[in-house]
Steps between C-alpha positions, in 0.01 A plus 500: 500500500823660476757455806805728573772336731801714604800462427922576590689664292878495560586915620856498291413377143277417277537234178331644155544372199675689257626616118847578431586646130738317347754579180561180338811395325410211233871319504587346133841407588689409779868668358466774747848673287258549238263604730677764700559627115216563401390647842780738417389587213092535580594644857842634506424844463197505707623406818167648672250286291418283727422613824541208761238314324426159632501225228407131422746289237285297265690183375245430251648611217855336568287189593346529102877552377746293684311315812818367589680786596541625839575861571728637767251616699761691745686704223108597364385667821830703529482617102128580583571683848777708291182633276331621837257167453418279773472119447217360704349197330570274177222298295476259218757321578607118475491300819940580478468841419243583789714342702807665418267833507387435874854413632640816346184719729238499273136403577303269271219693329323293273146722527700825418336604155730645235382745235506351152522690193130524329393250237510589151173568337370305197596688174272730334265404192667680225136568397477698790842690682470607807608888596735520753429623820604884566729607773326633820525888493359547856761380767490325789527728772742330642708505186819691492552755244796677355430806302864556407697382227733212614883489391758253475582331801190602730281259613159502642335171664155491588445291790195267532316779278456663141749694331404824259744684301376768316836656379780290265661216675848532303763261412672380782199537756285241693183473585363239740164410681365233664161536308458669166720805330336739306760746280265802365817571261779308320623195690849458421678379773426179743170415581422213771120488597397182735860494713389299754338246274210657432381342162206705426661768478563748171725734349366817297691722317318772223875476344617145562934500391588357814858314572319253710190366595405273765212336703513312802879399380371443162745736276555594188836745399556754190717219384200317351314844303177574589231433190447802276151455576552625852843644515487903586101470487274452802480136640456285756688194623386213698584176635336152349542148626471249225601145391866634421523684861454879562560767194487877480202566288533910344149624379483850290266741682259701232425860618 
């Protein structure tokens, strides 16, 4: 027998649990110098990237490197806050570091889950290669596309979506998403696929001569020459996690 009993509920609030999207910034070093560097260089000419975005430090790599260093947690939020980022919670700390963290305004977050980069696979028999996978033709809908050719000095960011060129992207131009980047033409200027961390995502090109190439901060520049196996042919690059940390991994597309 089932029994229903009334009950009050307060006329000004309510409590629900809730889910708050976080960026994550995985902290290797605490020399913020070199830090606010290389912000300058990812960031400095997209001051707009980030759009107010609420964000968790994770110690846990500078825990794996040098445990006994202790950030200044002050100077951190204000470089972040420059970026348009807002510093809400730190995890993976030691017991000095979370401390130092949570006197500085930071809330302890040690259930916040951080996206890893995905596992390498085990290597092909050589008896039998595998093909590799072809680019998606069909976009997402929600996918941004530029049907233009794009020239140096223009860039075009696709936030929290696709991105599909279908004209040249020229020396000197960027392209950026937050998921995958799909170039219908030669790729020659800077491609970064995955901004926010994203690790699953790709970069295709069906004329791959880029200047640089990156994935969820993973990069690779014209200074090291692409393969002649892909270079100016269509390709594909993605992101693996292995033994040696995370690599750029360029696969030649077949038509």
């Amino acid at each position: 027998m089932s029994v229903a009993l009334a009950g009050n509920a307060p006329a000004t609030f309510e409590i629900k649990s809730a889910q708050l999207p976080l960026v994550a910034l995985l902290l290797k070093s605490a020399d913020l110098a070199r830090l606010a560097e290389e912000f300058a260089q990812r960031f400095g000419d997209m001051p707009d990237f980030f759009d107010h975005d609420a964000l968790v430090v994770d110690l846990a790599p500078l825990v794996a490197t040098d445990p006994e260093a202790l950030p200044d947690f002050p100077a951190l939020i204000e470089l972040l806050r420059q970026y348009r980022l807002n510093p809400l919670a730190v995890r993976g700390g030691n017991e000095a570091q979370m401390a130092a963290a949570q006197a500085a305004g930071l809330l302890a977050a040690p259930d916040a889950v951080v996206q890893r980069s995905v596992p390498a696979p085990a290597a092909p028999s050589a008896a039998a290669p595998v093909a590799a996978p072809a680019p998606a033709v069909v976009a997402s809908p929600s996918a941004l596309v530029i049907d233009r050719p794009l020239r140096s000095g223009q860039q075009v960011y696709a936030r929290g979506r696709d991105l599909v060129v279908l004209a040249m992207v020229n020396p000197g131009a960027e392209v950026i998403a937050d998921g995958h980047i799909h170039v219908y033409a030669p790729l020659r200027g800077k491609a970064i696929a995955g901004a926010r961390g994203n690790a699953e995502a790709r970069i295709f090109a069906l004329e791959m001569d880029a200047e640089l190439i990156s994935i969820a901060g993973i990069y690779r520049t014209s200074e090291v020459p692409l393969p002649e196996a892909v270079r100016q042919r269509a390709a594909q690059v993605r992101l693996l996690s292995g033994p040696d940390g995370d690599k750029l991994v360029i696969d030649a597309l077949s038509a």
